[in-house]
mmCIF file of the N, C-alpha and C atoms, coordinates in Angstrom:
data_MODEL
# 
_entry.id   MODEL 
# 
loop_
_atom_site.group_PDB 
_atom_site.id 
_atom_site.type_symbol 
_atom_site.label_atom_id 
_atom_site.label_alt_id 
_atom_site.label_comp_id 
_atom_site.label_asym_id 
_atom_site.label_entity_id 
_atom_site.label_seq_id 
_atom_site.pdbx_PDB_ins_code 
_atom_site.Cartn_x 
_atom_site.Cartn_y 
_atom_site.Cartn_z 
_atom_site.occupancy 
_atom_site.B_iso_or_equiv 
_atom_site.pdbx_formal_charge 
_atom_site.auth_seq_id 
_atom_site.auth_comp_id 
_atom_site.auth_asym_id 
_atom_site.auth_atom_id 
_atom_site.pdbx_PDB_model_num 
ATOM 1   N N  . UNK A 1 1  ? 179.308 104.406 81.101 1.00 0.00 ? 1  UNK A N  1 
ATOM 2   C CA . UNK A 1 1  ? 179.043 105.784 80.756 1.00 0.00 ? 1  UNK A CA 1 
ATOM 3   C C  . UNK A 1 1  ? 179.033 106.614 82.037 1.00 0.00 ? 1  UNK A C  1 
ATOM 4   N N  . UNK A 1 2  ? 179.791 107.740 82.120 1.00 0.00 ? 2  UNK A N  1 
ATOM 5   C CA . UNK A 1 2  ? 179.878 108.185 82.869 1.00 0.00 ? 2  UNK A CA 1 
ATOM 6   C C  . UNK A 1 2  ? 178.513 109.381 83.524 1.00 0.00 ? 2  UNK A C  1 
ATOM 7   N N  . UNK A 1 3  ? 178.609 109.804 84.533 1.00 0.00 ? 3  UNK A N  1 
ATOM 8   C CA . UNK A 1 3  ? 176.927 110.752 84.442 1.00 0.00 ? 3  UNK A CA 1 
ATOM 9   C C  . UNK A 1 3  ? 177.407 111.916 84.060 1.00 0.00 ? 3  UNK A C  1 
ATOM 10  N N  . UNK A 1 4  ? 176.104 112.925 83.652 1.00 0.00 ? 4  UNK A N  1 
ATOM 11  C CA . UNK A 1 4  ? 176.352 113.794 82.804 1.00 0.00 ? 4  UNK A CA 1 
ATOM 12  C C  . UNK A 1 4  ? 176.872 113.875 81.395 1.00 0.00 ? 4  UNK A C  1 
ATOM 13  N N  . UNK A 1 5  ? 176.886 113.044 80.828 1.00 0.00 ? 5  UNK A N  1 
ATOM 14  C CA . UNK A 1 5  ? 176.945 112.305 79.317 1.00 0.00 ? 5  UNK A CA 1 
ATOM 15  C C  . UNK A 1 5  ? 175.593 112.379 78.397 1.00 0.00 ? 5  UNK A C  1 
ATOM 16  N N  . UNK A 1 6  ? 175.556 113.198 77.514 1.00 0.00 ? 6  UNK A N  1 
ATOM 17  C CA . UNK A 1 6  ? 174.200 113.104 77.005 1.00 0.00 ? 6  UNK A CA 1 
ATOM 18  C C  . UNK A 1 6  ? 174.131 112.884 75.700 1.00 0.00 ? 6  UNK A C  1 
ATOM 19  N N  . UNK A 1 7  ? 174.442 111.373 75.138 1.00 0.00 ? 7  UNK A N  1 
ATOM 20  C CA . UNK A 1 7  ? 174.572 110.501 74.312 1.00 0.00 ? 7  UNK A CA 1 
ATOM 21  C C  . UNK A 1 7  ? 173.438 111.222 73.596 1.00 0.00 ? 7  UNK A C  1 
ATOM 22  N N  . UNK A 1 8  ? 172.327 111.390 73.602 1.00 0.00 ? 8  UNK A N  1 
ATOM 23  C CA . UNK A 1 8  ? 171.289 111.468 72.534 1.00 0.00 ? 8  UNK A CA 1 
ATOM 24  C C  . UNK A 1 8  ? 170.711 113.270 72.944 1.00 0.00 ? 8  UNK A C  1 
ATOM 25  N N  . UNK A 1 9  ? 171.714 113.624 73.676 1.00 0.00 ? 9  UNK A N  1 
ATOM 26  C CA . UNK A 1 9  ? 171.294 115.362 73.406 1.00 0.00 ? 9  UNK A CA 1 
ATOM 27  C C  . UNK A 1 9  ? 170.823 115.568 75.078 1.00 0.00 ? 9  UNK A C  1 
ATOM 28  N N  . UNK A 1 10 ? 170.416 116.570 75.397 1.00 0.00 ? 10 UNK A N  1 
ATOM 29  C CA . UNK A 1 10 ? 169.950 116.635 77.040 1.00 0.00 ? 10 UNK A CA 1 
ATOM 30  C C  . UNK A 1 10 ? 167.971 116.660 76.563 1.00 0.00 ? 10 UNK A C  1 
ATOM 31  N N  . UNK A 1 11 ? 167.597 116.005 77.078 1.00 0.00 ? 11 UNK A N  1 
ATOM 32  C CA . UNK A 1 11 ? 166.064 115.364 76.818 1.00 0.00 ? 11 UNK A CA 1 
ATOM 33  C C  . UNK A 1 11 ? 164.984 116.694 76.896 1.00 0.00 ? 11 UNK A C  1 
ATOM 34  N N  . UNK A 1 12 ? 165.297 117.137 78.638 1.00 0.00 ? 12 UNK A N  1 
ATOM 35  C CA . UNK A 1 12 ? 164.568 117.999 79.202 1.00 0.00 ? 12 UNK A CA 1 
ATOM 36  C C  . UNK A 1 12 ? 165.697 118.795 79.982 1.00 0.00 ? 12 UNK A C  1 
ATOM 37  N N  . UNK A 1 13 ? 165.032 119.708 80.314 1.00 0.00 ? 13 UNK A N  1 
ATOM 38  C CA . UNK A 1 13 ? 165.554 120.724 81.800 1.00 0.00 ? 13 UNK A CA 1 
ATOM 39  C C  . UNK A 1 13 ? 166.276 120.053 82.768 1.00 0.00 ? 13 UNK A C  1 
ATOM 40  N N  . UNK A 1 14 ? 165.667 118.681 83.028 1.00 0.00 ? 14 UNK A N  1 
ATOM 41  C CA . UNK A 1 14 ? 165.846 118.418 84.468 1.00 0.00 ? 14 UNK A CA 1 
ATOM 42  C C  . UNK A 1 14 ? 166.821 116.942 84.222 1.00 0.00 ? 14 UNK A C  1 
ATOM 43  N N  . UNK A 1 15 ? 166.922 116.731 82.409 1.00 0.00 ? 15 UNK A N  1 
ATOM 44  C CA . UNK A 1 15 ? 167.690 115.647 82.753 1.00 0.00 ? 15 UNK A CA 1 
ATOM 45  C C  . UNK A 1 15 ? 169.159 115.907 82.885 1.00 0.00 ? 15 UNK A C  1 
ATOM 46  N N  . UNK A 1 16 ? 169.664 114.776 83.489 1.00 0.00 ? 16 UNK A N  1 
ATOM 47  C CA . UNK A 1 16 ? 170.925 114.709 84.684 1.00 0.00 ? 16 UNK A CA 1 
ATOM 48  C C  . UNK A 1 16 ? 171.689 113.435 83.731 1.00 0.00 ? 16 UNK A C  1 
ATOM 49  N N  . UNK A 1 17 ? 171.849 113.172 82.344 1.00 0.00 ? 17 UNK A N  1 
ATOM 50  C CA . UNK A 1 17 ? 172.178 112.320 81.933 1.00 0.00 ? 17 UNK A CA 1 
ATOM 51  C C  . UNK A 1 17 ? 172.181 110.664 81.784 1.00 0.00 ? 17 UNK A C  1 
ATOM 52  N N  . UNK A 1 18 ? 173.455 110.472 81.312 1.00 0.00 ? 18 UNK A N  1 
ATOM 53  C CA . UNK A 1 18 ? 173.132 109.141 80.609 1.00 0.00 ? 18 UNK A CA 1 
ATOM 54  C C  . UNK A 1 18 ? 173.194 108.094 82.326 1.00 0.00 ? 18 UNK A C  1 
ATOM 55  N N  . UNK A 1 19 ? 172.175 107.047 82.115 1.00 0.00 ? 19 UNK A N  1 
ATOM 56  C CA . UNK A 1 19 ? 172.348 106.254 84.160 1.00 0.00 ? 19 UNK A CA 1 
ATOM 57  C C  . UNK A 1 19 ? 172.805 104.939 83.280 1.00 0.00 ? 19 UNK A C  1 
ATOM 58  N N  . UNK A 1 20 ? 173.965 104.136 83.636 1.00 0.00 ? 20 UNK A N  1 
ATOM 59  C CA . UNK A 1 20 ? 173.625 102.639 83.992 1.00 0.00 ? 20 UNK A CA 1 
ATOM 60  C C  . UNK A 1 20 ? 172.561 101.816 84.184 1.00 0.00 ? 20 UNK A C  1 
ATOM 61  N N  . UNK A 1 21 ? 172.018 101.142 84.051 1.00 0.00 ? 21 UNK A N  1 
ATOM 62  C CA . UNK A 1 21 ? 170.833 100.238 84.747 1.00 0.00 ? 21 UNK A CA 1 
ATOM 63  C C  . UNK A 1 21 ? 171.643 98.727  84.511 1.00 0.00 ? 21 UNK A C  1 
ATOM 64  N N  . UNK A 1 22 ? 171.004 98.039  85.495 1.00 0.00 ? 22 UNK A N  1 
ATOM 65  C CA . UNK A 1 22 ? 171.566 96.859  85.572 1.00 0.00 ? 22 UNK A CA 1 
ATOM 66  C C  . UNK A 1 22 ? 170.551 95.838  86.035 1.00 0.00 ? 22 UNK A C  1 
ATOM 67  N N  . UNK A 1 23 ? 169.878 94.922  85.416 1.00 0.00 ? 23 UNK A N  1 
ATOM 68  C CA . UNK A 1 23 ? 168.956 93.916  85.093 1.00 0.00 ? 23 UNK A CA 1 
ATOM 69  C C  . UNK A 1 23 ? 169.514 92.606  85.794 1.00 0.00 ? 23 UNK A C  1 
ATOM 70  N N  . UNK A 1 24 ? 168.664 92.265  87.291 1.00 0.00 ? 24 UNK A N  1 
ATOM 71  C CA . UNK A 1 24 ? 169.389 90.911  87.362 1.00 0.00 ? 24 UNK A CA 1 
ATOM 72  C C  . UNK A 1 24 ? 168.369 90.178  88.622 1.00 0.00 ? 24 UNK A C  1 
ATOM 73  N N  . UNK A 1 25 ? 168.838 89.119  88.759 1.00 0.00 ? 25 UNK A N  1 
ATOM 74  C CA . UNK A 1 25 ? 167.713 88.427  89.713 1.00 0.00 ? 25 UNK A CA 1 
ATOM 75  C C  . UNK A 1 25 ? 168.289 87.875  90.769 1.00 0.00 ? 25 UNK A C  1 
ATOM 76  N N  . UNK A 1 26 ? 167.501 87.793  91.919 1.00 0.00 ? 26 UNK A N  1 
ATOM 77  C CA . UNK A 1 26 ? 167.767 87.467  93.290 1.00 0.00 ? 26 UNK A CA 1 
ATOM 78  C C  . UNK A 1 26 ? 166.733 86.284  93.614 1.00 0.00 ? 26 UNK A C  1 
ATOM 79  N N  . UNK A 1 27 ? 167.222 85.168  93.906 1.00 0.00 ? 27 UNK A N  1 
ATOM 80  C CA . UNK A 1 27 ? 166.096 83.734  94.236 1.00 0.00 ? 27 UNK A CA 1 
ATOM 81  C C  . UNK A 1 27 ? 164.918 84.089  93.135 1.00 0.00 ? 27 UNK A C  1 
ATOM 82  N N  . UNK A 1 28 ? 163.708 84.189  93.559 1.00 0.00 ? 28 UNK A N  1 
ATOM 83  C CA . UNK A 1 28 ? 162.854 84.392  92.261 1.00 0.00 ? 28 UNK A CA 1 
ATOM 84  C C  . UNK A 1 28 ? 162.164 85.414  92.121 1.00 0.00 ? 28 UNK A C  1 
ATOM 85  N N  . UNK A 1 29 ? 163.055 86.834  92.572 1.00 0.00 ? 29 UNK A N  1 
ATOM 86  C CA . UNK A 1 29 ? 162.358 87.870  92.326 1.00 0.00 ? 29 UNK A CA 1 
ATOM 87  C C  . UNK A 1 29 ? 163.322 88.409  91.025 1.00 0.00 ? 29 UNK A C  1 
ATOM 88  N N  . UNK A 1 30 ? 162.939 89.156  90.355 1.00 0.00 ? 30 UNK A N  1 
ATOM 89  C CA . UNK A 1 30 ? 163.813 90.330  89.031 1.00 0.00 ? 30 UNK A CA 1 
ATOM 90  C C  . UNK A 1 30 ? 164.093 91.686  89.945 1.00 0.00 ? 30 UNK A C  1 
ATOM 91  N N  . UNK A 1 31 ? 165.170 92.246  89.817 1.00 0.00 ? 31 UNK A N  1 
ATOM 92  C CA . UNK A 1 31 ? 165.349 93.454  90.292 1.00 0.00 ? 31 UNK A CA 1 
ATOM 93  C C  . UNK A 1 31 ? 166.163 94.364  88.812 1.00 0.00 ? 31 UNK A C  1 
ATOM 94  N N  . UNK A 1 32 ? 165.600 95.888  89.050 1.00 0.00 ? 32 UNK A N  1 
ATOM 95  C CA . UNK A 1 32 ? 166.620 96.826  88.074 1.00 0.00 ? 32 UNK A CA 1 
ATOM 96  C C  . UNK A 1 32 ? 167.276 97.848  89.083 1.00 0.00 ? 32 UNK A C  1 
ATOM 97  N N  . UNK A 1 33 ? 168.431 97.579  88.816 1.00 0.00 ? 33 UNK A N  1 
ATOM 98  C CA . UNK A 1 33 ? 169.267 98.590  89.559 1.00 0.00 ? 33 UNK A CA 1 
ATOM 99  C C  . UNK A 1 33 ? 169.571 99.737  89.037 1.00 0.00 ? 33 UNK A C  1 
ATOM 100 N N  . UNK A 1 34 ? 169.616 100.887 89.511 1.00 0.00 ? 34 UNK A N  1 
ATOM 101 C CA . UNK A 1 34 ? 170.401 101.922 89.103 1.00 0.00 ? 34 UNK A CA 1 
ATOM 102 C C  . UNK A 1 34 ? 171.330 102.827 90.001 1.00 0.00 ? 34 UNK A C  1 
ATOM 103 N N  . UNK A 1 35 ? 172.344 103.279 88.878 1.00 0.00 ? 35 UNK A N  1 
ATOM 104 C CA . UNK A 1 35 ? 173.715 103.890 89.893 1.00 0.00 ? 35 UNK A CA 1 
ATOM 105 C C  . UNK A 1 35 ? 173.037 104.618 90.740 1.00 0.00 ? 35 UNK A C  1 
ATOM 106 N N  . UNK A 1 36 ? 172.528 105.471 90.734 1.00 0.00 ? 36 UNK A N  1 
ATOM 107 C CA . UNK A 1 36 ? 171.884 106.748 91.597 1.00 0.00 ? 36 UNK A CA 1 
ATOM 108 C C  . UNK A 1 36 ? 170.164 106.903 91.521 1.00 0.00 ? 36 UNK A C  1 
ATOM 109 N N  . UNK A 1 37 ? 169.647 107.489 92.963 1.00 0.00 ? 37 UNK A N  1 
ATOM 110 C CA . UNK A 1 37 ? 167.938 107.831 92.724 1.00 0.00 ? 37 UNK A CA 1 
ATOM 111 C C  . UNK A 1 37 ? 167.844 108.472 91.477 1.00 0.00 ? 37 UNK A C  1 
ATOM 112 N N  . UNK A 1 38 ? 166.751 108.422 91.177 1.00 0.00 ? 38 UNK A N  1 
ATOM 113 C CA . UNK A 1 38 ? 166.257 108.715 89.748 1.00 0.00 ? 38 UNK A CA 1 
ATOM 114 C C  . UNK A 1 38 ? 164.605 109.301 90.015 1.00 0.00 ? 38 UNK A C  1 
ATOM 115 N N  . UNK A 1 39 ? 164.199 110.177 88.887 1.00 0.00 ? 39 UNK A N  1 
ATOM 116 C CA . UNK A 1 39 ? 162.780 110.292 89.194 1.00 0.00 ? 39 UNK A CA 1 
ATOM 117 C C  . UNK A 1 39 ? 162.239 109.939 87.511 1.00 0.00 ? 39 UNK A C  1 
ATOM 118 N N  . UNK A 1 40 ? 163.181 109.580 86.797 1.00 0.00 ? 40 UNK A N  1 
ATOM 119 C CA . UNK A 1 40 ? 162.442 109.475 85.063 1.00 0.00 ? 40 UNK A CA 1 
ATOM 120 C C  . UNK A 1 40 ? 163.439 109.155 84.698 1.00 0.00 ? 40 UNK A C  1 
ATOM 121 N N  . UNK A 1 41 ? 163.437 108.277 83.899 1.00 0.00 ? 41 UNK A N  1 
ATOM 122 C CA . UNK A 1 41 ? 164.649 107.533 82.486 1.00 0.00 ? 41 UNK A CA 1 
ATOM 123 C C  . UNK A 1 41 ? 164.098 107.741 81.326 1.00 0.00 ? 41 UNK A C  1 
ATOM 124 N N  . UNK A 1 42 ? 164.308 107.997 80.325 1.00 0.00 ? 42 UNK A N  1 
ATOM 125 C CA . UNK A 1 42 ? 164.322 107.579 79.167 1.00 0.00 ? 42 UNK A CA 1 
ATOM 126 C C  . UNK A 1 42 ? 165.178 107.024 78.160 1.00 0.00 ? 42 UNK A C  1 
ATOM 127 N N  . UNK A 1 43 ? 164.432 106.152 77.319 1.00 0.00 ? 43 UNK A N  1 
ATOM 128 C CA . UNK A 1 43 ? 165.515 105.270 76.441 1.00 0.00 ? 43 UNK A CA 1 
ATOM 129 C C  . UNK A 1 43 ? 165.121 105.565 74.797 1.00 0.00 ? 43 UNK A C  1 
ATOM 130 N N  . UNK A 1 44 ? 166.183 105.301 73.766 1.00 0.00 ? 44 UNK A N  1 
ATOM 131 C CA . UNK A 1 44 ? 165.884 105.538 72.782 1.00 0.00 ? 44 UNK A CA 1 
ATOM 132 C C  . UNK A 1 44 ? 165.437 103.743 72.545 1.00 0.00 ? 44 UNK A C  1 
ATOM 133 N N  . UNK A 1 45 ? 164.518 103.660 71.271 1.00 0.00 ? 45 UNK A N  1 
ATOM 134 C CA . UNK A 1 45 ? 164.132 102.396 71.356 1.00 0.00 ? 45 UNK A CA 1 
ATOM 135 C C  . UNK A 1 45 ? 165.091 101.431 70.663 1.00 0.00 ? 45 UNK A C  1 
ATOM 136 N N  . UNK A 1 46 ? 165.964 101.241 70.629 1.00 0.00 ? 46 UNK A N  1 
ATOM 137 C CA . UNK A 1 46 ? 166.889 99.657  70.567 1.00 0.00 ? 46 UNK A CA 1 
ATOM 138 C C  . UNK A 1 46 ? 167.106 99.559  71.958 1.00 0.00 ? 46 UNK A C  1 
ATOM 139 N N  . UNK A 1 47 ? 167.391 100.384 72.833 1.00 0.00 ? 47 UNK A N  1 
ATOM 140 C CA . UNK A 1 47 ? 167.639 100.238 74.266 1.00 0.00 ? 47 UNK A CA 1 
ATOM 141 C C  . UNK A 1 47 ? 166.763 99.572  74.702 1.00 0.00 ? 47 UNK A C  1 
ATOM 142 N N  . UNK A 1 48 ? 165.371 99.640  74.543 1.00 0.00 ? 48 UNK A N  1 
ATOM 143 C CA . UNK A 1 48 ? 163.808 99.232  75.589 1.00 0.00 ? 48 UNK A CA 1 
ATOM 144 C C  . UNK A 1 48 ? 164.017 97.955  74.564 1.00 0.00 ? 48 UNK A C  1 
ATOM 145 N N  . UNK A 1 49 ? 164.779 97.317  73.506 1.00 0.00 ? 49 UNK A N  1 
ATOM 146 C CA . UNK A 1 49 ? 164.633 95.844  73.418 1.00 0.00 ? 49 UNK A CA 1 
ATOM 147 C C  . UNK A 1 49 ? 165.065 95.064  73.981 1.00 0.00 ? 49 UNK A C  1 
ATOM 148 N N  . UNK A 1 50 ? 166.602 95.675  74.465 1.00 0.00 ? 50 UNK A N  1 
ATOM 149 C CA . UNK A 1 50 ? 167.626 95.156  75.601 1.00 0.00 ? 50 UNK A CA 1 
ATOM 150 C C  . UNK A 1 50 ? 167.145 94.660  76.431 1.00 0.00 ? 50 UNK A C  1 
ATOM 151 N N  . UNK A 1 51 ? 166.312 95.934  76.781 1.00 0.00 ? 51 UNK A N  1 
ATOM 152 C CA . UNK A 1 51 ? 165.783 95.520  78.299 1.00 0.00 ? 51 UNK A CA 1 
ATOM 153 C C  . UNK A 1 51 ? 165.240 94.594  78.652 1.00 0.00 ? 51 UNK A C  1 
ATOM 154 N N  . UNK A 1 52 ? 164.032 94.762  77.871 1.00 0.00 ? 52 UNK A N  1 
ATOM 155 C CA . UNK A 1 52 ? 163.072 93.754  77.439 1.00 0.00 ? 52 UNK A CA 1 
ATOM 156 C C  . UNK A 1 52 ? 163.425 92.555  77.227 1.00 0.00 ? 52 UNK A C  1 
ATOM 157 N N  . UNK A 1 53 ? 164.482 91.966  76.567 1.00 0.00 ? 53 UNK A N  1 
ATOM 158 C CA . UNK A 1 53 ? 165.156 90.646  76.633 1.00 0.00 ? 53 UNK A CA 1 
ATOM 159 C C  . UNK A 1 53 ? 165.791 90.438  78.017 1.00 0.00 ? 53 UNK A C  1 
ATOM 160 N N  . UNK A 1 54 ? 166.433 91.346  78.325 1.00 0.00 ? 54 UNK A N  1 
ATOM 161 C CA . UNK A 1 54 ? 167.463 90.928  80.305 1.00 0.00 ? 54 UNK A CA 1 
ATOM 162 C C  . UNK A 1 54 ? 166.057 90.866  80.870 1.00 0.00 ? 54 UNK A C  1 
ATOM 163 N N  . UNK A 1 55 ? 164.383 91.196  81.011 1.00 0.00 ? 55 UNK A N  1 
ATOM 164 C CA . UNK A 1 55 ? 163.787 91.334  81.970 1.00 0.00 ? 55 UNK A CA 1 
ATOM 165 C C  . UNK A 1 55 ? 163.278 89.930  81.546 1.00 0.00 ? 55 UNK A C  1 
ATOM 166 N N  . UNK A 1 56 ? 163.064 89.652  80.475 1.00 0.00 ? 56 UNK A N  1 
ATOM 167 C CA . UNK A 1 56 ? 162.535 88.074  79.891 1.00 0.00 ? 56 UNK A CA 1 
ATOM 168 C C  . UNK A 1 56 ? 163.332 87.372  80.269 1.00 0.00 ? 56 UNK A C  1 
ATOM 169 N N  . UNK A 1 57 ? 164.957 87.348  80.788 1.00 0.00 ? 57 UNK A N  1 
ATOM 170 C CA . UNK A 1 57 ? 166.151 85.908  80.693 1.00 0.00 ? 57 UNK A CA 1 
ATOM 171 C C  . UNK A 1 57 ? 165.495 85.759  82.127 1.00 0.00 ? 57 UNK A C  1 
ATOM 172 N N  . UNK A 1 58 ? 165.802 86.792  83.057 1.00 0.00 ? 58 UNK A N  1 
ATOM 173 C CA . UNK A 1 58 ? 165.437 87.145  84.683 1.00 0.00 ? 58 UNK A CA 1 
ATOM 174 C C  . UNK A 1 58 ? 164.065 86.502  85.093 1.00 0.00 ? 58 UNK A C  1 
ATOM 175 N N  . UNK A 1 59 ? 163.137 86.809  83.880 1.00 0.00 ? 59 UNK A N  1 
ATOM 176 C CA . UNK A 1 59 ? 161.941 86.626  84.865 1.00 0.00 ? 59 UNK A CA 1 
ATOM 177 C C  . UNK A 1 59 ? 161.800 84.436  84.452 1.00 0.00 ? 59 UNK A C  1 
ATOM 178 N N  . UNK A 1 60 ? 162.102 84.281  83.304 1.00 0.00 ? 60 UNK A N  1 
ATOM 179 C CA . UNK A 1 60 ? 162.571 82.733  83.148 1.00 0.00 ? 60 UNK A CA 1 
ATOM 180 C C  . UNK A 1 60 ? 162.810 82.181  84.143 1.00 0.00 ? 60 UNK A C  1 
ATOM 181 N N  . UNK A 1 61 ? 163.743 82.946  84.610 1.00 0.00 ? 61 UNK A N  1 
ATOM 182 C CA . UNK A 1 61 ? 164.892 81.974  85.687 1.00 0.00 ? 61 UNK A CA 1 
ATOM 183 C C  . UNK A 1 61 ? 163.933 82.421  87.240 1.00 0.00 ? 61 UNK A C  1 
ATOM 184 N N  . UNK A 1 62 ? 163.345 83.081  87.457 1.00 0.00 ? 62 UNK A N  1 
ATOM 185 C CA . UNK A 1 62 ? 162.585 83.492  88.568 1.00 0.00 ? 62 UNK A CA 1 
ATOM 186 C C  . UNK A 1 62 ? 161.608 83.079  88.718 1.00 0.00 ? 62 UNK A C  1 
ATOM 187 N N  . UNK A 1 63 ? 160.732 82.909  87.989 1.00 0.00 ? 63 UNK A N  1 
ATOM 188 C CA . UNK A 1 63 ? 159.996 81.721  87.750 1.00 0.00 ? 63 UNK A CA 1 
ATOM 189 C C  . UNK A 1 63 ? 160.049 80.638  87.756 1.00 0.00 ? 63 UNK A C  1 
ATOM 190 N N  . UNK A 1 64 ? 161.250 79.710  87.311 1.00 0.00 ? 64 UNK A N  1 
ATOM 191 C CA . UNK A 1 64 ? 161.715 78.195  87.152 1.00 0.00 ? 64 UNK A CA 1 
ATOM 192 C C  . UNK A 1 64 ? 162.358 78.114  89.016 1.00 0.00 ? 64 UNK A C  1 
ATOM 193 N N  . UNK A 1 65 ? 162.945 79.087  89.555 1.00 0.00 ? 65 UNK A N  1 
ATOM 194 C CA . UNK A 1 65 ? 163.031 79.111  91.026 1.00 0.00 ? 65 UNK A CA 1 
ATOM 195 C C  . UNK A 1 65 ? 161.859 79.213  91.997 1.00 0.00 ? 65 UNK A C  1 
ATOM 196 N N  . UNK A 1 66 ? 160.825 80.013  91.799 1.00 0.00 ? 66 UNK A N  1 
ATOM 197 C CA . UNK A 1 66 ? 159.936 79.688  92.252 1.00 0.00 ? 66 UNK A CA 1 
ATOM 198 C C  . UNK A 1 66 ? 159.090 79.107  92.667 1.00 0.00 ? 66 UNK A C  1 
ATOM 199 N N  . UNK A 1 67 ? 159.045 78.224  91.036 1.00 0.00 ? 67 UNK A N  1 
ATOM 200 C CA . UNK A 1 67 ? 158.138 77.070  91.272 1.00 0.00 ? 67 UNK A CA 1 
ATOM 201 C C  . UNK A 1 67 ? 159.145 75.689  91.847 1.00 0.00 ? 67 UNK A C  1 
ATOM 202 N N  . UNK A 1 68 ? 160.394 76.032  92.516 1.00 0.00 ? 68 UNK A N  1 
ATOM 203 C CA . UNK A 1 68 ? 161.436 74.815  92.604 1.00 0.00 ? 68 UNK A CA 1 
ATOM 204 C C  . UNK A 1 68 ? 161.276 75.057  94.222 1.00 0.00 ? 68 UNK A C  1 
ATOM 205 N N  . UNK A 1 69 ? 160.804 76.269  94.614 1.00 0.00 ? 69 UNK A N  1 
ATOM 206 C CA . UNK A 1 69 ? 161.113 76.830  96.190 1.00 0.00 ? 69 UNK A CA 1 
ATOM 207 C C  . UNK A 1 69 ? 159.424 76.027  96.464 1.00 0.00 ? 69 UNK A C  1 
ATOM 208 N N  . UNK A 1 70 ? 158.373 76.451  95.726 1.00 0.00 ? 70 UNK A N  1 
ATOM 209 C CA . UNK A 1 70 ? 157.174 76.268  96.219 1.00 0.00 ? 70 UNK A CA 1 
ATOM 210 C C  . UNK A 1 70 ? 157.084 74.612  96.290 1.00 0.00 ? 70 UNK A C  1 
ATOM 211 N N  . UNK A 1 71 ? 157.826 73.906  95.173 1.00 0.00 ? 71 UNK A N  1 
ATOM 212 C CA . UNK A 1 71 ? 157.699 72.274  95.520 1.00 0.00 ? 71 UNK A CA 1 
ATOM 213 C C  . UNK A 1 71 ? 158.665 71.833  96.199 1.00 0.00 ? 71 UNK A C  1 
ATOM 214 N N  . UNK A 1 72 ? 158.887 72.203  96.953 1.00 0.00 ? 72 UNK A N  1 
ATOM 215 C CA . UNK A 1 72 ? 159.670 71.962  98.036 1.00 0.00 ? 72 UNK A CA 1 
ATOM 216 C C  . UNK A 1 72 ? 159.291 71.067  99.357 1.00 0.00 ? 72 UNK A C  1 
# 
């Protein structure tokens, strides 16, 4: 989606459209990326289930690394 796209209408004043986010993990931390600084997102809710599942696969696997780094 490109920016300035306002899939569900323009929110507020100040929103700047639709962002990418991108859910993913590094050794055993979770990180969320986004295309550009941001000061507020909002999501309609099937979106925040998405998420919610990519932050659950991430934090699995960040965890199962963690505890593989700490018995080390």
């Amino acid at each position: 989606m490109s920016a300035n796209e306002y899939p569900e209408g323009k929110l507020r004043p100040d929103d700047e459209g639709a962002l990418d986010i991108a859910v993913g993990r590094q050794d055993d931390c979770v990180f969320i990326a986004f295309q550009k600084p941001v000061m507020w997102i909002a999501m309609e809710p099937e979106y925040i289930d998405d998420l919610i599942a990519k932050l659950q696969k991430h934090k699995a696997a960040a965890l199962e690394a963690r505890q593989k780094r700490k018995s080390q």
